[in-house]
PDB file with one MODEL, atoms N, CA, C and O in Angstrom:
MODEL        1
ATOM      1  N   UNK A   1     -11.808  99.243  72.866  1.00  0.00           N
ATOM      2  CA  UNK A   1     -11.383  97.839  72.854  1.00  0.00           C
ATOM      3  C   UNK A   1     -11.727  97.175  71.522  1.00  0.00           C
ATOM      4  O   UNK A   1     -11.406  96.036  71.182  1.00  0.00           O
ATOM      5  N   UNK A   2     -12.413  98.040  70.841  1.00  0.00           N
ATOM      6  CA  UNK A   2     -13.530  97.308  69.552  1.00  0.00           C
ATOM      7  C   UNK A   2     -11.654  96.639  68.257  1.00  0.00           C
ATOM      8  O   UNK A   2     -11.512  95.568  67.668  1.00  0.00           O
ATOM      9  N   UNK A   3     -10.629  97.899  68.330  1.00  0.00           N
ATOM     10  CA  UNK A   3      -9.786  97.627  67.575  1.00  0.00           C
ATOM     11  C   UNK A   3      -8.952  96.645  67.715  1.00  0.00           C
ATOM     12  O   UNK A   3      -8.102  96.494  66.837  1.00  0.00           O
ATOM     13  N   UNK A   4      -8.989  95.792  68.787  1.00  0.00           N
ATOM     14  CA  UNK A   4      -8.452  94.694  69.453  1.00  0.00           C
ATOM     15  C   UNK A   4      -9.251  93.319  69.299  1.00  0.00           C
ATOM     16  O   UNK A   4      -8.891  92.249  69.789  1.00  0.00           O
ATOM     17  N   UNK A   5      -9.975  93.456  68.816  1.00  0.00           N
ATOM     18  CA  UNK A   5     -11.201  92.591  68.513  1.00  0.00           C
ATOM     19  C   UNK A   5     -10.327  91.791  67.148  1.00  0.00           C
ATOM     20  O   UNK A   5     -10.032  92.516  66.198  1.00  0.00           O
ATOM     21  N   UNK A   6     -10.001  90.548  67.102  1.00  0.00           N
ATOM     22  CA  UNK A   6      -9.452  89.651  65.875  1.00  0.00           C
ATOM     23  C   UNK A   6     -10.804  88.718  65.482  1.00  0.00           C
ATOM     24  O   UNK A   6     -11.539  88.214  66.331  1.00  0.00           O
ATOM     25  N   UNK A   7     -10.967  88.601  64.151  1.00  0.00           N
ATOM     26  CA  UNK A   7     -12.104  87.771  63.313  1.00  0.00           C
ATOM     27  C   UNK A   7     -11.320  86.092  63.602  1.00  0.00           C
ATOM     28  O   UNK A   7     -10.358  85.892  64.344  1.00  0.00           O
ATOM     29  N   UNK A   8     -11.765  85.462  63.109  1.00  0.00           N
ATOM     30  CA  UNK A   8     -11.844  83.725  63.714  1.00  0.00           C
ATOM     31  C   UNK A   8     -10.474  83.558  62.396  1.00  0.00           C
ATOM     32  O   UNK A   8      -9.353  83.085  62.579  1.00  0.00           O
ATOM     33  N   UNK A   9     -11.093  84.160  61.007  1.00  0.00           N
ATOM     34  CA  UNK A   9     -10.178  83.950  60.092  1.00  0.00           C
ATOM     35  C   UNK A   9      -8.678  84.497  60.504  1.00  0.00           C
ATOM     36  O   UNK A   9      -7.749  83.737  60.230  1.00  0.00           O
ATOM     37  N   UNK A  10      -8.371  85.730  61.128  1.00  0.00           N
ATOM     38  CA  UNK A  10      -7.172  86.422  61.032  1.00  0.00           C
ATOM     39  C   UNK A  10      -6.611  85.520  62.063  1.00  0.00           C
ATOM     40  O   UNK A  10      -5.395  85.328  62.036  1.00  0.00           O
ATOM     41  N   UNK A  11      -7.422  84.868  63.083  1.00  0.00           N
ATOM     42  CA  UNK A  11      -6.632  84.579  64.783  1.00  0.00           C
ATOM     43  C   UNK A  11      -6.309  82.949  64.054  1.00  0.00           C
ATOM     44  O   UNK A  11      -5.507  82.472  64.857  1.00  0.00           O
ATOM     45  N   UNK A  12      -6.522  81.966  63.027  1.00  0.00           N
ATOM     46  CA  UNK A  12      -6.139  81.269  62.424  1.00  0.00           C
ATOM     47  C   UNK A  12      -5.153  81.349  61.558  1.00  0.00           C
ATOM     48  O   UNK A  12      -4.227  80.563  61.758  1.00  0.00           O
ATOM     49  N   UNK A  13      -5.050  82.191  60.489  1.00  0.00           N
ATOM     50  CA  UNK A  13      -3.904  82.410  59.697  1.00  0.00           C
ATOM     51  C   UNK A  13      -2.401  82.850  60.604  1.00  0.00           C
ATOM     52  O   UNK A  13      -1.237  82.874  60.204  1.00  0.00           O
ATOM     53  N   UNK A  14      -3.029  83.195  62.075  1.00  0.00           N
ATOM     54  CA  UNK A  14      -1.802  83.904  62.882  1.00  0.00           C
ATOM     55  C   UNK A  14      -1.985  82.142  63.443  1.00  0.00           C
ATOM     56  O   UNK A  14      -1.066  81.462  62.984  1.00  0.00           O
ATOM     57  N   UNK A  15      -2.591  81.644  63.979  1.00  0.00           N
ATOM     58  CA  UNK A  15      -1.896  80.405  64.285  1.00  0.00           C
ATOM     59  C   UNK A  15      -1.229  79.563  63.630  1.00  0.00           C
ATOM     60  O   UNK A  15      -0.404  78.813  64.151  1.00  0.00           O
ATOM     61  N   UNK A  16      -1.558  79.593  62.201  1.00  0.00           N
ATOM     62  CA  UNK A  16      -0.498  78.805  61.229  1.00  0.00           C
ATOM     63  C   UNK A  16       0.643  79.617  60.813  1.00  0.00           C
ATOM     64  O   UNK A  16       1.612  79.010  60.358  1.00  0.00           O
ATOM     65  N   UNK A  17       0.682  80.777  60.888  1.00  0.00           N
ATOM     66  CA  UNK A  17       1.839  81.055  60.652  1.00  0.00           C
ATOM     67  C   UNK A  17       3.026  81.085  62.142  1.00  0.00           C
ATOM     68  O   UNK A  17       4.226  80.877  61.966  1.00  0.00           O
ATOM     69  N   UNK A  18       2.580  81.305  63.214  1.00  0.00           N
ATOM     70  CA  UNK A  18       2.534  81.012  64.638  1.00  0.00           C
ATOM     71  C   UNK A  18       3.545  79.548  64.479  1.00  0.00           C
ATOM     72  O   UNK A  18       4.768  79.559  64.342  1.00  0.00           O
ATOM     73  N   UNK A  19       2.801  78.519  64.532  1.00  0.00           N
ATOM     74  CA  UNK A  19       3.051  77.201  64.325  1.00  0.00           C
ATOM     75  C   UNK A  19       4.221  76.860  63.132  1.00  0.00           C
ATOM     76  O   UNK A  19       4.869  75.813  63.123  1.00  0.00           O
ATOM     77  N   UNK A  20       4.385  78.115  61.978  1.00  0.00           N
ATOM     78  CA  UNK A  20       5.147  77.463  61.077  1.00  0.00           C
ATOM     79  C   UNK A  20       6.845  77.830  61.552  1.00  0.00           C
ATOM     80  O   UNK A  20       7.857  77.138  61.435  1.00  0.00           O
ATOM     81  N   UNK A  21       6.662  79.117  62.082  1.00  0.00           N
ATOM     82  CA  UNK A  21       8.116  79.960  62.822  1.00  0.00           C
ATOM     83  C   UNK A  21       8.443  78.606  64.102  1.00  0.00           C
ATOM     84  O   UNK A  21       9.573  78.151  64.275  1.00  0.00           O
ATOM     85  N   UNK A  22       7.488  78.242  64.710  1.00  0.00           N
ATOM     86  CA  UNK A  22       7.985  76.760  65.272  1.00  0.00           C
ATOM     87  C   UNK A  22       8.849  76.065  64.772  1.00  0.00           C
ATOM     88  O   UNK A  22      10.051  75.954  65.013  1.00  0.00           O
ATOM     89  N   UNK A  23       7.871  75.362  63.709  1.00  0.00           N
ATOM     90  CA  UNK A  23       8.216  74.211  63.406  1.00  0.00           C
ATOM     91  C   UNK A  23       9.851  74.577  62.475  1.00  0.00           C
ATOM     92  O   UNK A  23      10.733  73.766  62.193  1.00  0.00           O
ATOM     93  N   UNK A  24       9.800  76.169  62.155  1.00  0.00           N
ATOM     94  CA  UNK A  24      11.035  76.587  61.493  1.00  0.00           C
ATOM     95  C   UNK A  24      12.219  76.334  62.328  1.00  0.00           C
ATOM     96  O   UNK A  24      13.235  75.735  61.973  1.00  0.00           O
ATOM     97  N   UNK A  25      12.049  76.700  63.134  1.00  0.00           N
ATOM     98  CA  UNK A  25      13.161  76.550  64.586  1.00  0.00           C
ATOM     99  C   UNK A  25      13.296  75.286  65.047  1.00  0.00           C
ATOM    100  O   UNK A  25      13.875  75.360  66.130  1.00  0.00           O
ATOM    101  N   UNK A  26      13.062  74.200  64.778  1.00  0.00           N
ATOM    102  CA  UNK A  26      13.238  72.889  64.918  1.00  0.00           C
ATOM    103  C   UNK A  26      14.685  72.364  64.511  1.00  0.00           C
ATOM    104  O   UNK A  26      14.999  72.496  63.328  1.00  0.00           O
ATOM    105  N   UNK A  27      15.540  71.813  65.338  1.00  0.00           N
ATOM    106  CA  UNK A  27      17.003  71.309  64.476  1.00  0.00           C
ATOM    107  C   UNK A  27      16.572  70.681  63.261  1.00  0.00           C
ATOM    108  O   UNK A  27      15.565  69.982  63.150  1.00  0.00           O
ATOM    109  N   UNK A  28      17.487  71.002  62.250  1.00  0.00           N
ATOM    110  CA  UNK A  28      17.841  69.853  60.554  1.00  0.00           C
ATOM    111  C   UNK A  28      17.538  69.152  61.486  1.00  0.00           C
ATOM    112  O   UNK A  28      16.517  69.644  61.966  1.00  0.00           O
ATOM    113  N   UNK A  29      17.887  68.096  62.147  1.00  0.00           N
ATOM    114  CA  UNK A  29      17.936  66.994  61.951  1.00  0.00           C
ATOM    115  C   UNK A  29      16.549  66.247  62.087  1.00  0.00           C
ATOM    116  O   UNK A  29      16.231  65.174  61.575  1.00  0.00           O
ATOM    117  N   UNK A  30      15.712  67.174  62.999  1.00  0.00           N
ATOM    118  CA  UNK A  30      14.204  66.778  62.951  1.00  0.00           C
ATOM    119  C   UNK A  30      13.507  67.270  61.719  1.00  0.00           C
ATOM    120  O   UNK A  30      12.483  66.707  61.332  1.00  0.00           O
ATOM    121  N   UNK A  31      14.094  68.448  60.995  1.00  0.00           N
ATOM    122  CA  UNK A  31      13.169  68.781  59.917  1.00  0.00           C
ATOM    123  C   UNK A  31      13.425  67.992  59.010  1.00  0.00           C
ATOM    124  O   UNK A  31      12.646  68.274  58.101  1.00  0.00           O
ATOM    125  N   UNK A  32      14.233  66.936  58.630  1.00  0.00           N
ATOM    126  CA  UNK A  32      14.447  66.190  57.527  1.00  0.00           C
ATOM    127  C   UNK A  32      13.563  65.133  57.490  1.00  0.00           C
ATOM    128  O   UNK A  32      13.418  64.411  56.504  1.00  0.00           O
ATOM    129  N   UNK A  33      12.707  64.967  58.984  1.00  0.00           N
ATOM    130  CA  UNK A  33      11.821  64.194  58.560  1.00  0.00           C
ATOM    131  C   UNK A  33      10.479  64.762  57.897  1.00  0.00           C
ATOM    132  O   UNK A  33       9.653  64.189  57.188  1.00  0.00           O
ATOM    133  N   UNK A  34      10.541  66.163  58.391  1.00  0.00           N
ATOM    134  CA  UNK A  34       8.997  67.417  58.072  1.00  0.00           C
ATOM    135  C   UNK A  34       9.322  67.363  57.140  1.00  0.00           C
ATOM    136  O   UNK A  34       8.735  66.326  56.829  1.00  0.00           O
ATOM    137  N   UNK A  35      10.215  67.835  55.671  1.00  0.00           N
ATOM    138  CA  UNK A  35      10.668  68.721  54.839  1.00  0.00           C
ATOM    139  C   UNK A  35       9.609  67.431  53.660  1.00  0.00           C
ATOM    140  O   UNK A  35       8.855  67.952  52.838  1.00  0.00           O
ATOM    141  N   UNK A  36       9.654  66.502  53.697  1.00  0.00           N
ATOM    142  CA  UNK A  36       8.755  66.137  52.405  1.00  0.00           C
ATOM    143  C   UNK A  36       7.333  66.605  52.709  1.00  0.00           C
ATOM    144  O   UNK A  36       6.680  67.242  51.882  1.00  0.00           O
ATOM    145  N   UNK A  37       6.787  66.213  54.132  1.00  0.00           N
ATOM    146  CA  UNK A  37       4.960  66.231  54.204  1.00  0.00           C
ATOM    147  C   UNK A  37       5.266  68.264  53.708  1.00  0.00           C
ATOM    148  O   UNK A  37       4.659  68.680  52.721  1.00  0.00           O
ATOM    149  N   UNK A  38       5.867  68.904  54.221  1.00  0.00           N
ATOM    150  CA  UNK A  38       5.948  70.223  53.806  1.00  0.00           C
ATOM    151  C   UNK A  38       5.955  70.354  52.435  1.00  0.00           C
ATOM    152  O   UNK A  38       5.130  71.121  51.938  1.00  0.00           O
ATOM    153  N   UNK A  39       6.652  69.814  51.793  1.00  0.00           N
ATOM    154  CA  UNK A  39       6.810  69.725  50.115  1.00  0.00           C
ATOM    155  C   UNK A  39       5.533  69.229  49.706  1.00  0.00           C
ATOM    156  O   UNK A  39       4.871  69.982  48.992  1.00  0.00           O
ATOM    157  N   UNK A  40       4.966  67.919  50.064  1.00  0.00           N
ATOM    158  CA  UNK A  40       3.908  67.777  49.400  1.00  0.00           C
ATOM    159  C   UNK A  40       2.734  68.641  49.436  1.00  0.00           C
ATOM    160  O   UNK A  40       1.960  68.851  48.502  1.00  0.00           O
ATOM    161  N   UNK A  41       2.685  69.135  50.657  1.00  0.00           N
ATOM    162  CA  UNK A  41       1.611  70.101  51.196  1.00  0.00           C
ATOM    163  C   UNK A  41       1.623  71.643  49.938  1.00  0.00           C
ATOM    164  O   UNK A  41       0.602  72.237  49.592  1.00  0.00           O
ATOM    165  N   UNK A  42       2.873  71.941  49.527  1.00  0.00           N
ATOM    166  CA  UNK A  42       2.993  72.977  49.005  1.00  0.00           C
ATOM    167  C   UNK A  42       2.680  72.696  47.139  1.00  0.00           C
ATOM    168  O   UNK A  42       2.746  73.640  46.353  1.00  0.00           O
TER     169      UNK A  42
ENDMDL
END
């Protein structure tokens, strides 16, 4: 079971990337309000 074992860091980077395939799948018409805080963020 030990190889099944995820560190705090990896089970985070999988939730933001988790969360970003979301927020990817969101209609244009809602991402046009995301697409700047996303821009600034980057």
């Amino acid at each position: 079971m030990k190889r099944f074992t995820v560190n705090p860091m990896a089970t985070l980077e999988y939730d933001w990337w988790w969360g970003k395939r979301v927020n990817d799948n969101i209609p244009i018409s809602s991402q046009e309000n995301t697409r700047p805080i996303e821009e600034h963020l980057q």
